[in-house]
C-alpha positions, 0 to 999 in steps of 0.5 A: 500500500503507497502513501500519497505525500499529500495528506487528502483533506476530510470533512468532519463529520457533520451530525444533526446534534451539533446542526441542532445545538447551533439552531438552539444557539441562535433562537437563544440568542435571539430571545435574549436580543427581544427580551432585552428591547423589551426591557427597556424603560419607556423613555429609553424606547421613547427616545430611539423613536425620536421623542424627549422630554421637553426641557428649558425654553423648549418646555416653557414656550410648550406650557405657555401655549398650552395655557393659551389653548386650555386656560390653566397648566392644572394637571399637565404630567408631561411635555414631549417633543420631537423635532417640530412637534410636541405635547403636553399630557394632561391629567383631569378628575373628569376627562382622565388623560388629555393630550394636547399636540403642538406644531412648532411654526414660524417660530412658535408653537401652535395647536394641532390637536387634541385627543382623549381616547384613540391616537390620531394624526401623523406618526410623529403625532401618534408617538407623541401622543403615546409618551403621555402613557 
């Protein structure tokens, strides 16, 4: 019997428990991927659809609109923007959460609309409206 002076290359052998362990891996991986998104807090989720917390002058200029359209800043819980749109939520005895959509145009910020049940208006206004949650 002659011996080649090139060893010959073999696959290893492939069996379906190890294909089986890679195909658990992976769904393992991928429920860890979903639990972490899941898990994350509100204004985290919030912020990577592009809303934040109104602050400063942002904030103040969005309440004072918001007293111009309701007449008081009783009850307001929260105040968002994203990028030319923003909301004030409003929490009442009677009426239960409110929100009040704002549009920032030629330099300040006008109402656009306000819902008390089912979100309406454009994505930008339906995100808005669900950071009131």
């Amino acid at each position: 019997m002659t011996h080649s002076p090139t060893p010959i290359a073999s696959r290893p052998p492939r069996n379906r428990h190890s294909a089986r362990m890679r195909r658990h891996r992976t769904i393992r991986a991928a429920m860890a991927t979903v639990a972490v998104v899941v898990s994350l807090p509100a204004s985290t989720a919030l912020a990577a659809a592009g809303v934040v917390r109104a602050q400063g002058a942002t904030r103040t200029a969005l309440v004072r609109a918001f007293i111009v359209q309701d007449g008081t800043s009783r009850g307001i819980s929260g105040v968002y923007v994203s990028g030319a749109a923003g909301v004030v939520c409003q929490r009442t005895p009677d009426a239960g959460l409110v929100r009040f959509v704002f549009r920032h145009t030629r330099g300040s910020w006008r109402f656009a609309l306000s819902t008390r049940g089912s979100l309406q208006g454009t994505l930008t206004q339906r995100r808005l409206e669900h950071a009131c949650h």
